[in-house]
VOPAGU-2260 file (C-alpha; in pm, 1 decimal, decimal comma):
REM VOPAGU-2260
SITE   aa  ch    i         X         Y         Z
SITE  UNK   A    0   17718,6  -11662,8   -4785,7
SITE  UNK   A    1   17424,7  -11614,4   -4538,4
SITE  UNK   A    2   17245,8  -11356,0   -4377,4
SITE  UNK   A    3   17394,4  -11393,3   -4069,0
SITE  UNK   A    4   17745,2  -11362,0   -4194,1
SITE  UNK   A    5   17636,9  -11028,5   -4346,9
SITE  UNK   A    6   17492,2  -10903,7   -4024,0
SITE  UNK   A    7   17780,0  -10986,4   -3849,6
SITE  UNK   A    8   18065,0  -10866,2   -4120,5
SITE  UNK   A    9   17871,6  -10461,8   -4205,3
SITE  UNK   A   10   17742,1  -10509,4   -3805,1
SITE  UNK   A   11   17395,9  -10434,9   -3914,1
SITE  UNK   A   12   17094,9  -10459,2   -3635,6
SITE  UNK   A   13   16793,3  -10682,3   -3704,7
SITE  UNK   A   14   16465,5  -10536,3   -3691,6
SITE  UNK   A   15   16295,3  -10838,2   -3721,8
SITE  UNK   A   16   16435,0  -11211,8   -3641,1
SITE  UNK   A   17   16724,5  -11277,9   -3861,4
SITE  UNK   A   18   16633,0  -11603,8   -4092,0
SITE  UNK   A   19   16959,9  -11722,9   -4123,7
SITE  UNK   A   20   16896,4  -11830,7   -4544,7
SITE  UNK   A   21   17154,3  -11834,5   -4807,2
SITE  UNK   A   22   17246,8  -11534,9   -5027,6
SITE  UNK   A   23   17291,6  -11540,9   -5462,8
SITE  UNK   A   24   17353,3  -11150,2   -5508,4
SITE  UNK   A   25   17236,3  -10861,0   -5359,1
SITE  UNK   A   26   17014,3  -10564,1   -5554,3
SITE  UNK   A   27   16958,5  -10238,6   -5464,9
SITE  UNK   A   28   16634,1   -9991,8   -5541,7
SITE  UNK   A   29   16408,7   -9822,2   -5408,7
SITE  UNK   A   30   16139,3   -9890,4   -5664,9
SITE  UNK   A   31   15909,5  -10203,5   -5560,6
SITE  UNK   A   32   15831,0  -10220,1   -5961,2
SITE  UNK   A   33   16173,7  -10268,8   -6021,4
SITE  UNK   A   34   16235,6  -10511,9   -5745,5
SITE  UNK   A   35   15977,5  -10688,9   -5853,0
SITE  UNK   A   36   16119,9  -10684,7   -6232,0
SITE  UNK   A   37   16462,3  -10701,4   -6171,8
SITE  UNK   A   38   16528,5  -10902,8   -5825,7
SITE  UNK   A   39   16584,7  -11253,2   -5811,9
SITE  UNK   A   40   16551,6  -11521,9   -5539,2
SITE  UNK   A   41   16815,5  -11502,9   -5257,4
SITE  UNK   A   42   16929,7  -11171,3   -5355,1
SITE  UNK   A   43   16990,5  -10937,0   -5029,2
SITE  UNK   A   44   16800,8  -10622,5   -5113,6
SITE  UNK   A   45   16942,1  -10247,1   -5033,3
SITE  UNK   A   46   16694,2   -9999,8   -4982,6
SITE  UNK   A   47   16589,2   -9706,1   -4821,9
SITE  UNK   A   48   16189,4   -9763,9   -4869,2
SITE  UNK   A   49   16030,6   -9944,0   -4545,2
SITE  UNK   A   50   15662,3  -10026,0   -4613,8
SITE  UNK   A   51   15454,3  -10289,5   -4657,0
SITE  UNK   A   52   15467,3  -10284,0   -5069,5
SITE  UNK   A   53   15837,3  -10360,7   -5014,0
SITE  UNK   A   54   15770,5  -10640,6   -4800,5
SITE  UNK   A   55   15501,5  -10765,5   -5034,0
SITE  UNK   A   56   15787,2  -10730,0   -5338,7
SITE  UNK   A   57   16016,8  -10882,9   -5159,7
SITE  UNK   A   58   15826,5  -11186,4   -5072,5
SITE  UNK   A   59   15695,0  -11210,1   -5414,3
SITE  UNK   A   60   16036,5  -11187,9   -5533,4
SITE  UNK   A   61   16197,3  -11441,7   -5279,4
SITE  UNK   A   62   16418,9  -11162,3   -5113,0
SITE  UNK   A   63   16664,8  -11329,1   -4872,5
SITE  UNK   A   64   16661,3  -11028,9   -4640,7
SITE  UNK   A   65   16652,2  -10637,8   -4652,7
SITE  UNK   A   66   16900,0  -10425,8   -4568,2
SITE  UNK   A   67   16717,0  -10033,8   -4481,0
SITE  UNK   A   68   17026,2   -9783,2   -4473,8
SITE  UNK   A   69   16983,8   -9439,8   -4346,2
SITE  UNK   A   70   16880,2   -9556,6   -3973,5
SITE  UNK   A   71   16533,2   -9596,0   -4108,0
SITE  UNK   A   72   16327,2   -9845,5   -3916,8
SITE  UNK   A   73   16027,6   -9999,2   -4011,7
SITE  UNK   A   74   15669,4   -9992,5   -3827,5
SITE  UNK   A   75   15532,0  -10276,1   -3604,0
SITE  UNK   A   76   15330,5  -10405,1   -3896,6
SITE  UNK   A   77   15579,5  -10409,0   -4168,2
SITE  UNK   A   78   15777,2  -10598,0   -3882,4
SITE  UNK   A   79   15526,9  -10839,6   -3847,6
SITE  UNK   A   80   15438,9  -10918,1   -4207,2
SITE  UNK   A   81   15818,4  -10929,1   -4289,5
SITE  UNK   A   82   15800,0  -11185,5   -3997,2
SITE  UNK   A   83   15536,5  -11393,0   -4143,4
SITE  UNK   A   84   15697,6  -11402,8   -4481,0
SITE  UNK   A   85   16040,1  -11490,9   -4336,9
SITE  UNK   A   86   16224,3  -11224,6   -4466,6
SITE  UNK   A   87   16465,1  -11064,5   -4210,1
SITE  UNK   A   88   16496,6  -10646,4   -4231,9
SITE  UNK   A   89   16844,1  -10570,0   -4095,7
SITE  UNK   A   90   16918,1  -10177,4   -4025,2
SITE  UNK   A   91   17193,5   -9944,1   -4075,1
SITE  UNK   A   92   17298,6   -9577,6   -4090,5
SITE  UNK   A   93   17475,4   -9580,7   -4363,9
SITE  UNK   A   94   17386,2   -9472,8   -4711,8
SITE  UNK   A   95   17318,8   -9707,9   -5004,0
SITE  UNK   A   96   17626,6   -9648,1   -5149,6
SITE  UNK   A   97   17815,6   -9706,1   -4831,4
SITE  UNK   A   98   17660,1  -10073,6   -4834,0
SITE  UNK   A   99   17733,6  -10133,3   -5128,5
SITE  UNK   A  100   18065,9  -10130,3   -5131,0
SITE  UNK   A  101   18067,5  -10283,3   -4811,5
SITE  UNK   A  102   17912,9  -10607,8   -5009,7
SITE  UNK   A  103   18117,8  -10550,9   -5268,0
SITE  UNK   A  104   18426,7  -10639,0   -5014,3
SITE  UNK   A  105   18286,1  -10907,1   -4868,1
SITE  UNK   A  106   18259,8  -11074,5   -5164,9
SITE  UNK   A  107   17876,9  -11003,7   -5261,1
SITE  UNK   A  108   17746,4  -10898,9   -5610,5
């Protein structure tokens, strides 16, 4: 499945450019040391944290793309490095739980 597809299917806003890449899983913290231990490549990741440690995890990680629930939007610079490293931060209000099982519907684990 891709990003776009996700986007499209929870109707989530990009904050950034949406890099359209394919997604293996999806993982959801709000701890960048357990991102960063427990991610993998192409995973979509569910979080509530918008800063640029996340952004940093993420790309270290290989993120696909981050979903921030709660209406939480990240600031111009996050956007920018997020940008830079590719990685496409999509916005919604729901809750992480509500995304989840959203995923879990559409067929993502």
């Amino acid at each position: 499945m891709k990003v776009q597809e996700i986007v499209d299917r929870l109707e989530l806003k990009g904050a950034t450019k949406i890099f359209d890449k394919d997604l293996s899983g999806v993982y959801i913290s709000d701890m960048v040391s357990d991102i960063i231990a427990n991610a993998k490549a192409g995973h979509l990741l569910v979080t509530v944290q918008i800063h640029n440690n996340v952004i940093a995890a993420a790309n270290l990680v290989d993120i696909a793309a981050i979903v921030v629930t709660q209406g939480k939007l990240p600031s111009d610079d996050v956007i920018k490095m997020a940008e830079k490293a590719q990685i496409s931060i999509l916005s919604t209000t729901m809750n992480r739980w509500q995304v989840a099982t959203k995923l879990y519907e559409a067929g993502i684990r």
